[in-house]
Phi, psi and omega in degrees: 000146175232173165217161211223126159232124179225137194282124180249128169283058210266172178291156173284319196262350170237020178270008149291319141328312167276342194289345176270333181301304182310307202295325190304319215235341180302335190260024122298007180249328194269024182246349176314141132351120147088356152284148180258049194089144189224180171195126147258118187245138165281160186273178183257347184242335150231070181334326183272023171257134152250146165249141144241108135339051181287135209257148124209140206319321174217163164296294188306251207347300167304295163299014161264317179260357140319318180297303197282181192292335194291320205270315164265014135279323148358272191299334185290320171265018151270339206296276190331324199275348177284155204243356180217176181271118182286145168278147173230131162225205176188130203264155163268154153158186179288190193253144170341140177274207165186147175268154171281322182289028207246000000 
């Protein structure tokens, strides 16, 4: 399992705006191939940065639907709202350990 993280940089004045853009375009990322799950998080200190976080089964399964048609309407209704070119990287591991007491 991986994870795909990507820093999203939005205009300050419009992230409430991608974030109704993200819910528009979010079920072509959960119908991919090999996805497991996402989180869009604001950031708490800098609020127009959002991350998303994506579970997918392999790095080729996330770079199969990088490829496809689905992914460049994703981005075609995200681009505009970036205030920068967003970082993307992927990390391996497991799934969150957890405490009970939490």
């Amino acid at each position: 399992m991986i994870y795909e993280i990507a820093v999203l940089p939005i205009h300050q004045e419009r992230v409430e705006s991608f974030k109704r853009a993200f819910a528009d375009v979010e079920p072509l990322l959960k119908r991919a191939t090999g996805y497991g799950g996402h989180m869009l998080a604001q950031g708490i200190e800098t609020p127009q940065v959002l991350n998303l976080i994506v579970r997918w089964r392999s790095l080729e399964d996330h770079k199969v639907f990088e490829a496809g048609e689905d992914h460049q309407v994703f981005m075609d209704g995200l681009e505009e709202y970036f205030s920068e070119e967003p970082t993307v990287y992927h990390i391996e591991g497991a799934p969150f350990a957890t405490e009970e007491h939490l």
